[in-house]
N, C-alpha and C positions, 0 to 999 in steps of 0.2 A: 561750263567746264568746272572740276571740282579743283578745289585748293590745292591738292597734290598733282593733281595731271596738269594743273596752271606750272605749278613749281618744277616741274620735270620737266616742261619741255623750255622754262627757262632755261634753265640747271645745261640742259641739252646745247642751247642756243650758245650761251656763255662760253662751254667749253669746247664749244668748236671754234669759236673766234679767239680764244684766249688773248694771247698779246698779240696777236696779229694784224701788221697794220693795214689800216682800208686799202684796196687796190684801185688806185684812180685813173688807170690807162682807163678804162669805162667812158669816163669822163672823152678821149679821144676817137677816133679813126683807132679800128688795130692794128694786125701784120697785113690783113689780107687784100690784097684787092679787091672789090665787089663788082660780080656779074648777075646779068639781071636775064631772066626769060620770062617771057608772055604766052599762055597757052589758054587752050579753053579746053575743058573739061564736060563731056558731055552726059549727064545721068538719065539714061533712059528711062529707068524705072520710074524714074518720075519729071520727066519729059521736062529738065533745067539742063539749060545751056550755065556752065560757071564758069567764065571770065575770072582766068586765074595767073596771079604775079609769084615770081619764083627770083629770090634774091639770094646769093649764095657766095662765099669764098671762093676766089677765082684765082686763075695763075698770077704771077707777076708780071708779065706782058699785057695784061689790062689795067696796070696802074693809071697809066696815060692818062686812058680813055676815061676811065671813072673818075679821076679827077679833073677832068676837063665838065665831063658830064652833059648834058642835055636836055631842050625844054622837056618839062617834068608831063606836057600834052601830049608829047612822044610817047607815053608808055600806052596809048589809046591807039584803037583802028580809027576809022573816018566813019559813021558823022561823029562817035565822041569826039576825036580827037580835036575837030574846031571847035566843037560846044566849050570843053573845059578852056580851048586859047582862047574863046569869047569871055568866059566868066574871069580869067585871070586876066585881062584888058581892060574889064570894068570895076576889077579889087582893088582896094588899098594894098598896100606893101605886104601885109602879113601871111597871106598863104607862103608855101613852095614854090616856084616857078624854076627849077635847074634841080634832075634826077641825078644821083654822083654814084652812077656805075657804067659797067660796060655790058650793049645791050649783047647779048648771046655769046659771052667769054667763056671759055673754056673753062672749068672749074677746077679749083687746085685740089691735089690728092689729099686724101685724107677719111677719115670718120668724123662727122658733124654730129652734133646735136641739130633736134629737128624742131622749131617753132612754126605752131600755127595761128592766123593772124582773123579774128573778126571785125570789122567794119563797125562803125555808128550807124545810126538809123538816117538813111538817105546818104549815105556818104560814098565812097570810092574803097576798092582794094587798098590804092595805093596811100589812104589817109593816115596811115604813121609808116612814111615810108623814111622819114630819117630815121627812126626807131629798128626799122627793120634794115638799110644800110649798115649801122651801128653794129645791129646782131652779126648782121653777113662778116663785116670787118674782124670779128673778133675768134669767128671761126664757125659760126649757126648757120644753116640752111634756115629761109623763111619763106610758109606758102601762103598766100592771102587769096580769096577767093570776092568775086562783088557775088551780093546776097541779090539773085535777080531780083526785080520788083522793087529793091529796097534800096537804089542806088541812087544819088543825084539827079542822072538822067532821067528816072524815073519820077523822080518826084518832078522836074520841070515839065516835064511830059503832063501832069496831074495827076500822078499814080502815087500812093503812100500804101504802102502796108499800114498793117494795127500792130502796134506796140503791145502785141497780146501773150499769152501764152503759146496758142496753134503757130504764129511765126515763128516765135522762139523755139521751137521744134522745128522748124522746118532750116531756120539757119542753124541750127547744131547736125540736120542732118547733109547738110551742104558739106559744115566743115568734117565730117567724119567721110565725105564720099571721097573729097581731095585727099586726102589722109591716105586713105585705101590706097590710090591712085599712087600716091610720091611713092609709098612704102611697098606696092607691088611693081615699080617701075613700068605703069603702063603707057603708052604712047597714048598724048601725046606729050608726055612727060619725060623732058631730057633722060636719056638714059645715062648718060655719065655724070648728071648730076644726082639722078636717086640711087646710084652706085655709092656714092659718098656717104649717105643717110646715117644716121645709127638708131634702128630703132628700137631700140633701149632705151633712148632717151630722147620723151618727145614730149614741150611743154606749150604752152597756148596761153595767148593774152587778147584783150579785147579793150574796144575804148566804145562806154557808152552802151545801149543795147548790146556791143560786141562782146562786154565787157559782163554779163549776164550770159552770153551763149557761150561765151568761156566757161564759165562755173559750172554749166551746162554739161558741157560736152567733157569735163572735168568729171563731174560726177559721177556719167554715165558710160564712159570709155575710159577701161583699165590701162591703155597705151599714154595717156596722157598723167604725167608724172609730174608735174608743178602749173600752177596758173596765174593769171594776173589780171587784173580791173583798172583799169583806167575811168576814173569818172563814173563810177556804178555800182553798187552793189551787186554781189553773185546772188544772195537769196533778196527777191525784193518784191515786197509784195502789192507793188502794185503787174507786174511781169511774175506770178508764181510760175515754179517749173521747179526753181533749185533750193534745197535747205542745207542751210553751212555746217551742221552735226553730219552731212554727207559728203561732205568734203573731206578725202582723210590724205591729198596729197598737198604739198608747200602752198601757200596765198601770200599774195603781194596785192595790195589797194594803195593805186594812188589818190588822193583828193584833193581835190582844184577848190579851193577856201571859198572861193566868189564862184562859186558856180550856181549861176542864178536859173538856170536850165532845169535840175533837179532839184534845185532850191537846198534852203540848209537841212528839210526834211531827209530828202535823199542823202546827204552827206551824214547824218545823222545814221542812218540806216546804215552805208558804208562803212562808220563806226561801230555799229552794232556787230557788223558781219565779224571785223578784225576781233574785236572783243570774247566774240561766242565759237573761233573758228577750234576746230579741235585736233587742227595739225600744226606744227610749226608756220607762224605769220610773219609778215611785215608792213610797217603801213608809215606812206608818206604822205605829208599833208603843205599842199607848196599856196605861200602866201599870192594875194594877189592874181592868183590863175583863176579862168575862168574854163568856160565846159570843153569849147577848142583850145584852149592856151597850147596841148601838148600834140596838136594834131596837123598836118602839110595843110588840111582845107580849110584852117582858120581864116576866117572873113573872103572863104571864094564865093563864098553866095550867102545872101541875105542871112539864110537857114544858119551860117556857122559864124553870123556876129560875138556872139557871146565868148569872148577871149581876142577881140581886136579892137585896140582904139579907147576912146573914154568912157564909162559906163559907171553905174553907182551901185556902192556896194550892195550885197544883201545883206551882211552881215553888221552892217549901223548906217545903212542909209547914206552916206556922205557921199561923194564925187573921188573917182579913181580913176587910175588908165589900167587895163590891164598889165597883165608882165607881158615886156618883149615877146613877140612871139618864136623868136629864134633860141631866145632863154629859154624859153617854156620844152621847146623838142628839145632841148640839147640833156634839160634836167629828165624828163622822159627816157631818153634815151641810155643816159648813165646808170638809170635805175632798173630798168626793165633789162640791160643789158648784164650788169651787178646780178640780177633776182635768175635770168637762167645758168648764166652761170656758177654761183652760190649752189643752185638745187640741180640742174643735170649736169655739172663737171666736179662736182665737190670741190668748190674752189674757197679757200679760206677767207683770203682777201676779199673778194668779191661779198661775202658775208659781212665783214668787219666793215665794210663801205655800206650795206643795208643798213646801218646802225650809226653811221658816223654822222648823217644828216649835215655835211661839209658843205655844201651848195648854199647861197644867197635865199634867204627865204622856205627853205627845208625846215621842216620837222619830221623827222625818223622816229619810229617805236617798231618793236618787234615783241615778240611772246612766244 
């Protein structure tokens, strides 16, 4: 990026936040109650069933319910749904175990902003489902889709996708098929809830591979209007598909300090992206987290050790615990929750909180 188009979208950034002070309801639960639907999404054309979660602002008569909530193996059919209450019986403390909505509430009236959600590599829909709660509460519709083949279950099955490029197309065409689906209100897609929708403004975030099919489907789908990375780089080249000179809507990267998963090379890379991005950025860099720290499936299985429990750092070798893993979604959640609404609501505050790096262990930078 050259010196004057550095300096202007500063110049930019500044004067949209001027004195305005950070808006930290983020940091909470909002107005809305959150209701939750499970659908499956069927693409013929290319013969994937997609197992798909639908989190959304709901009336006020599901306050109750969502805050009572429910085991989080609920949001599965059978056999998942004992496989995940096996793995959560033999986890340590740090996953999720209690969903905090109401399953099939009514949705409350209105125009939402639409976020759509990619998965880690081997992971669940529901793997930032506080993240995605969070959105719902504040006024977002969120769809998350599992990436068949590329799911938990998959993997204890013995099945792994490649961490390739041919995937990464194929999960970017997943999430464009849901997309279609919410936004044309097709069944089996709540119609009162894609009634709500505003598709005008529809942003996507991702953690991990998810977090590349973000950049992804950013790049290549004009509908999607701001992005986010969790733990990833969008152009990475070891996963080519995306270059950040092709990104010309808002970026958010967050980066897990101890993420020994991608190692510091990767975070390095994640620096480079925020660095080179050529639309207005923001990038958080939270101490002590590791690759799960900000995710519900930290330490459900073997696979998502890295952000539960004691572990030595990459970054000088010595002995650590991770960060809490309930710190870790809550900081996720305030920021990703900040970064759409900053960019699809033009909300001031929500900006001025990009920048404020207020949280325990935060560093903020933006350009």
């Amino acid at each position: 990026m050259s010196l004057s188009r550095g300096l202007a979208l500063a110049l930019l950034v500044v004067a949209a936040c001027g004195g305005t002070d950070p808006d930290t309801s983020v940091e909470a639960a909002g107005a809305f109650a959150v209701g939750t639907a499970h659908v499956t999404l069927t693409d013929t054309a290319r013969s994937r069933d997609l197992s798909t979660q639908i989190w959304y602002p709901a009336t006020a008569d599901a306050a109750a319910a969502a805050t009572t909530g429910f085991p989080i193996e609920q949001l599965e059919d059978e056999p998942r749904r004992t496989t995940y209450a096996g793995l959560l019986a033999a986890a340590p403390a740090c996953p999720t175990r209690t969903a905090h909505a109401a399953l099939g509430a009514a949705p409350a009236a209105g125009s939402f902003p639409l976020v759509m959600f990619s998965h880690c590599h081997n992971c669940t829909r529901f793997s930032e489902m506080t993240v995605a709660e969070r959105l719902a509460s504040h006024g977002f519709v969120v769809v998350a889709v599992d990436h068949q083949g590329n799911t938990v279950y998959d993997h204890l099955d013995g099945h792994d996708e490649a961490l390739d490029t041919p995937y990464l197309m194929t999960r970017a065409a997943d999430i464009r098929y849901a997309l279609d689906q919410v936004l044309a209100g097709t069944a089996p897609i709540p119609a009162d809830v894609a009634a709500t929708v505003d598709p005008t403004r529809v942003g996507m975030f991702g953690h991990s591979f998810g977090g590349v099919t973000a950049g992804l489907v950013a790049q290549d789908d004009s509908r999607i209007k701001a992005s986010l990375a969790i733990a990833a780089p969008m152009d990475n080249p070891l996963i080519p598909g995306v270059m950040i000179e092709n990104l010309h809507v808002p970026l958010m990267f967050i980066v897990a300090v101890e993420d020994n998963s991608i190692t510091e090379i990767g975070n390095k890379f994640i620096r480079k992206n925020f660095d080179e991005a050529v639309a207005p950025a923001w990038k958080i860099e939270v101490a002590d987290a590791g690759h799960w720290s900000f995710s519900d499936v930290d330490g459900a299985a073997d696979i998502f050790m890295p952000g539960c429990g004691p572990a030595i750092r990459q970054t000088d070798g010595t002995d650590f615990t991770y960060l809490d893993p309930a710190t870790g979604r809550g900081i996720a959640a305030a920021y990703v929750t900040a970064f759409f609404q900053a960019t699809l609501t033009d909300d001031e505050g929500a900006r001025a909180y990009l920048m404020s790096g207020r949280l325990t262990g935060v560093t903020a930078a933006s350009r």
